[in-house]
matplotlib code that plots the C-alpha trace (Angstrom):
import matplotlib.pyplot as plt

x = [-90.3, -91.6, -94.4, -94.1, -96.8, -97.9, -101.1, -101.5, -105.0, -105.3, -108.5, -110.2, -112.0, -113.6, -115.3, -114.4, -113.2, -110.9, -107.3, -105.5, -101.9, -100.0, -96.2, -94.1, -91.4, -88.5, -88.4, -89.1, -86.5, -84.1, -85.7, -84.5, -81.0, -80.5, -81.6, -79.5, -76.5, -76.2, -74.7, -73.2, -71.1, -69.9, -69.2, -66.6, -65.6, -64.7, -62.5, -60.6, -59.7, -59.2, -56.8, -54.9, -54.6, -53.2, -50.6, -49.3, -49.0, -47.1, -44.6, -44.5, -43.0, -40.5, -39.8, -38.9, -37.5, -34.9, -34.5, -34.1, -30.9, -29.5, -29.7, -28.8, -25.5, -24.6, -25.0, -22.8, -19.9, -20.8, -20.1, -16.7, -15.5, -16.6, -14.8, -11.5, -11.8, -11.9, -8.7, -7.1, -7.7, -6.6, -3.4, -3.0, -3.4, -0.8, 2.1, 1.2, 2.9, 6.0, 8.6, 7.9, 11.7, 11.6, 8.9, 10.4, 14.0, 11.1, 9.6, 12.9, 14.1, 14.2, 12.0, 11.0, 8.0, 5.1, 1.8, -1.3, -4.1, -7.3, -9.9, -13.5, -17.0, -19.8, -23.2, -26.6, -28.6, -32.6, -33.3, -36.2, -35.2, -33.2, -31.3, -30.4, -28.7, -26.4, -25.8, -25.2, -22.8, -21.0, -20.2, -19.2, -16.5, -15.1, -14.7, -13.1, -11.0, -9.6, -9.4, -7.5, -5.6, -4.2, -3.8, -1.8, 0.5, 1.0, 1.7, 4.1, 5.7, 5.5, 7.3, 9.8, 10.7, 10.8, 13.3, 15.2, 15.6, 19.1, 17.8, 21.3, 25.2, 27.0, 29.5, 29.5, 32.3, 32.3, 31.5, 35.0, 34.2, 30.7, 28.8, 29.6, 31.8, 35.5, 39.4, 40.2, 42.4, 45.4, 45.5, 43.8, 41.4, 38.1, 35.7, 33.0, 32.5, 29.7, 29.8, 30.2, 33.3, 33.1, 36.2, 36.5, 39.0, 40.6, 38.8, 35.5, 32.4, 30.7, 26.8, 24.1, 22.3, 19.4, 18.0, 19.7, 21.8, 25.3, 26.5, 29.9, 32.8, 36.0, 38.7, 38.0, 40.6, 40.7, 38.0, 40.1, 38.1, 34.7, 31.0, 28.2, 24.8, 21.1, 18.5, 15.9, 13.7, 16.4, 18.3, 22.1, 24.5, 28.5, 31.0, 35.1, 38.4, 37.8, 40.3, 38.5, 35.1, 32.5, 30.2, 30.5, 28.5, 25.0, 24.5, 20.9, 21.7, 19.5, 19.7, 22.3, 24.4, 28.0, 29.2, 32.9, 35.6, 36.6, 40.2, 42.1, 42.9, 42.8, 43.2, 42.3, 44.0, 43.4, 41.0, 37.8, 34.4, 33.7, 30.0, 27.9, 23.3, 22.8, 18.9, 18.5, 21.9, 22.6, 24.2, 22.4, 23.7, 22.9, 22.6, 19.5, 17.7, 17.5, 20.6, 22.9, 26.4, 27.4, 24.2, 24.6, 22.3, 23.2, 19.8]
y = [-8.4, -6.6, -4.8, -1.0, -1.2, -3.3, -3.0, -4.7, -5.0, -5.2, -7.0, -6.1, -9.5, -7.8, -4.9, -6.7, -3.3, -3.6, -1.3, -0.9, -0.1, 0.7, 0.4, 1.8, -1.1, 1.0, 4.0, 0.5, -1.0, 2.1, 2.6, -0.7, -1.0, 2.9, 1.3, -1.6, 0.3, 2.3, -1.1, -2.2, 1.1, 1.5, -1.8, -1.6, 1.6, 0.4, -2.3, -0.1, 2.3, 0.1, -1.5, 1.7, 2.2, -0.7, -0.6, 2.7, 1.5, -1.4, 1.4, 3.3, 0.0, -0.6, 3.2, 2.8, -0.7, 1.0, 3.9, 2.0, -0.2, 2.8, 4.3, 1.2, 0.9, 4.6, 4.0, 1.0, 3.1, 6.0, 3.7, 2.4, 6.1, 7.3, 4.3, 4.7, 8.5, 7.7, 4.9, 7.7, 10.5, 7.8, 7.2, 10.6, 11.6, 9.2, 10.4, 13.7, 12.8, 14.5, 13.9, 16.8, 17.1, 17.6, 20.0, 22.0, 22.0, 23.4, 25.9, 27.6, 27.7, 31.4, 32.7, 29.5, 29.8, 27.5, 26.6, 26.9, 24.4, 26.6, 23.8, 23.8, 24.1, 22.0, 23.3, 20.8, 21.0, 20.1, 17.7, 17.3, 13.7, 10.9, 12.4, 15.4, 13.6, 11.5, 14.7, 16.3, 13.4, 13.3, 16.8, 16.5, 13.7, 15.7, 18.5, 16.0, 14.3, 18.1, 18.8, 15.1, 16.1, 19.4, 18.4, 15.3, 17.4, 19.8, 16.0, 15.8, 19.0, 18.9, 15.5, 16.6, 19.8, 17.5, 15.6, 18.6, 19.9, 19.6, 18.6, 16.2, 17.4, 15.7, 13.8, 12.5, 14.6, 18.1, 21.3, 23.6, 26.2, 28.8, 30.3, 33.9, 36.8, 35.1, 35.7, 34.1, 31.0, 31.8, 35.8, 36.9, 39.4, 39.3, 37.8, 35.9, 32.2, 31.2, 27.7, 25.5, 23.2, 19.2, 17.6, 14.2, 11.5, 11.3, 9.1, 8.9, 9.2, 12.1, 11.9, 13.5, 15.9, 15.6, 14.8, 16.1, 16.2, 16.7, 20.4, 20.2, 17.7, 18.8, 20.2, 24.1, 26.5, 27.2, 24.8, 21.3, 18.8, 20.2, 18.9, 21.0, 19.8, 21.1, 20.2, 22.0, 24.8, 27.1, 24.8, 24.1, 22.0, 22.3, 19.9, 20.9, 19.9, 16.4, 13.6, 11.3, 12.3, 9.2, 10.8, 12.7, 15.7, 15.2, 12.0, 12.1, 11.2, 10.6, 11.5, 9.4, 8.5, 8.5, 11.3, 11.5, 11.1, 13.6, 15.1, 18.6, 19.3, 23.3, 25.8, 24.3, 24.0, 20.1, 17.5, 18.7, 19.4, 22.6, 22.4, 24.8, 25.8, 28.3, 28.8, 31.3, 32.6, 33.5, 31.4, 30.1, 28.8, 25.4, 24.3, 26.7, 24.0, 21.8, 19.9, 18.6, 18.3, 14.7, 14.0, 12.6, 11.6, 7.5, 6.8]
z = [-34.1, -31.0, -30.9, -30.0, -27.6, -25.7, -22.8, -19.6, -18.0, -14.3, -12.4, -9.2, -8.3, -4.8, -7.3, -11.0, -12.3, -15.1, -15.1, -18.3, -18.8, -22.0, -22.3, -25.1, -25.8, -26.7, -23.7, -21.1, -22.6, -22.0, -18.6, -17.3, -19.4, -17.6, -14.0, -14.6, -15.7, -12.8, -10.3, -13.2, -14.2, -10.5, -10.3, -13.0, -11.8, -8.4, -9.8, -12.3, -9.0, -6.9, -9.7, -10.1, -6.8, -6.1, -9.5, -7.9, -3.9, -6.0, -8.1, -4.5, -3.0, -5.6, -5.4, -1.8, -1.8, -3.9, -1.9, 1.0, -0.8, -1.8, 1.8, 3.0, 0.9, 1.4, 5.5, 4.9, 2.9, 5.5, 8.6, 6.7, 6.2, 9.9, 11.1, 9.1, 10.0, 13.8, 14.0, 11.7, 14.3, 17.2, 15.3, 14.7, 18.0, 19.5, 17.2, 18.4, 21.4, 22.0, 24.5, 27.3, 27.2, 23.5, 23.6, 26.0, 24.1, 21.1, 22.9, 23.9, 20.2, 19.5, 15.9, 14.9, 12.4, 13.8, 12.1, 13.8, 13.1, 13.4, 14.7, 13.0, 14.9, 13.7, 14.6, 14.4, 11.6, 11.6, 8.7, 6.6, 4.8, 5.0, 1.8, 3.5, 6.0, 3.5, 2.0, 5.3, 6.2, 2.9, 3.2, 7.3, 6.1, 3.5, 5.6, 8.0, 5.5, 4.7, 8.2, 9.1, 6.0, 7.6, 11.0, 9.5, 7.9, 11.1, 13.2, 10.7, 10.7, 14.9, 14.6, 11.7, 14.0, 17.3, 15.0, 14.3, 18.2, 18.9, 22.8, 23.8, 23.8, 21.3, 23.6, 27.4, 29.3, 31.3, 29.7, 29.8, 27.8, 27.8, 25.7, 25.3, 25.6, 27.5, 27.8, 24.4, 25.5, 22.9, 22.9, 26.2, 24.4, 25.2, 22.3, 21.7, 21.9, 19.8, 20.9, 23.8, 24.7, 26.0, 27.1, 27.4, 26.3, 22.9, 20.4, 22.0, 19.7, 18.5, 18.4, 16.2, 18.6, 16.0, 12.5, 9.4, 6.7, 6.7, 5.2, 5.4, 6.7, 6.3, 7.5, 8.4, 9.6, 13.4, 13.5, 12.5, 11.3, 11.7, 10.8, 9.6, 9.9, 8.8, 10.5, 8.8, 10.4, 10.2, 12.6, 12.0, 14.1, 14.1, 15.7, 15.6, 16.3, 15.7, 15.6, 12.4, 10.5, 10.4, 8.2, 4.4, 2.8, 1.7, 4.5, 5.8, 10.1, 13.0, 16.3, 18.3, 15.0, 15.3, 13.1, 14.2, 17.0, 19.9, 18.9, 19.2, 15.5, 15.0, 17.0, 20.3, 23.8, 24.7, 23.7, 23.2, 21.1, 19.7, 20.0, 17.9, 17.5, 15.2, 14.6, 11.6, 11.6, 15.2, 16.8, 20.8, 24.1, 23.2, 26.8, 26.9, 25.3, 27.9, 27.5, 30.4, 31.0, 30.5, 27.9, 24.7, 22.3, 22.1, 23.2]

ax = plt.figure().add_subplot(projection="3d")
ax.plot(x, y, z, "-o")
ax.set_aspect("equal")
plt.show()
């Protein structure tokens, strides 16, 4: 066992004094454990911080590895969506062509209800993260989508209505009778002619000035054999004195269809067609809608 003390005696040769030091065993002992813990502690210290520094730049990196797949996927569904988005609006934007002749025929169409497409302003936004922007995006494409979705459906109403126009007269041949107050052929009163009159020769087609469905095809009075059709929009056709119908009640027809044959059944002078535009019950010149003497509709 150690001693508790122990005593160390130092020599001067030059002078031979004698120096004496006594050193407790147990406060040395501490002394120099203390001295040599002090490397040793920082030592370990260092390593278990730089250790946990290094475990949490390694969660960071996995943190952002997978923020950066996520961000990398959504740009990817993003770019898919922006992309479908613009060949939609270029689609969308060439059926919104219309005919100039048609258009005009539609803006001469008296009281015709129209929807207006009231376009949306976008203003730029600063950002303060990469998620903000995705969210900014997402929200900017659904705002599109509802917007595409709106103006698609006013494209379709504009092309439905275009569809609608009666633009054409029904048969080739020369306009006889106006629209409008005239001598009525038969009693020589004045009254009014709601309609005009196309002669031409006996058994020649009858068109479709425009999209519908067939009201009525019968035989009517005055009128002979006479064709009713609604077009939609408040838009309503009527063809008379016909020789033969070519079309029956509830038949959708387009534009240029045969519907019947020219004739001079009813009350009517010679071979002609009674030719009728009614737009929400009154009836209109229909030559005021562009249409030309010796048009039809065949093409």
């Amino acid at each position: 066992m150690l001693s508790k003390r122990y005593s160390l005696i130092v020599a001067d040769r030059s002078s031979g004094s004698l120096r004496r030091f006594t050193l407790a065993v147990r406060p040395t002992l501490v002394l120099i454990a203390a001295i040599l813990a002090v490397p040793v502690g920082w030592t370990v210290h260092s390593r278990w911080s730089a250790a946990s520094h290094i475990g949490q730049l390694q969660l960071r990196n996995a943190t952002l590895a997978v923020e950066n797949a996520r961000y990398r996927s959504a740009t990817t569904e993003l770019s898919g969506r922006i992309a479908a988005l613009q060949l939609a609006i270029v689609e969308l934007r060439d059926r919104s062509l219309v005919d100039p002749r048609v258009r005009r025929a539609m803006g001469r169409l008296p009281d015709v209800e129209a929807n207006d497409v009231a376009a949306a302003s976008l203003r730029s936004v600063a950002l303060s993260s990469p998620t903000e922007t995705f969210n900014l995006l997402n929200d900017l494409l659904n705002m599109l989508d509802a917007q595409l979705a709106v103006a698609s459906h006013g494209v379709e109403q504009q092309q439905a209505f275009a569809a609608a126009t009666p633009i054409n007269l029904p048969s080739d041949g020369r306009v006889t009778g106006r629209f409008g107050f005239r001598p009525d052929p038969f009693t020589g009163e004045r009254s009014f002619h709601p309609a005009i009159d196309i002669s031409t020769g006996y058994g020649e087609p009858v068109y479709a000035t425009a999209n519908g469905r067939v009201d009525s095809a019968a035989q009517s009075g005055a009128y002979g054999n006479l064709i009713e059709i609604d077009h939609g929009f408040g838009l309503v056709t009527r063809y008379g004195h016909l020789s033969q119908l070519a079309t029956s009640v509830g038949e959708d027809v387009d534009r240029g269809d045969v519907i019947g044959y020219v004739g001079n059944t009813g009350r009517a002078t010679g071979t002609h067609v009674h030719y009728e535009v009614w737009v929400n019950g009154r009836a209109i010149n229909p030559l005021q809608l562009g249409a030309e003497p010796g048009s039809q509709s065949a093409n």
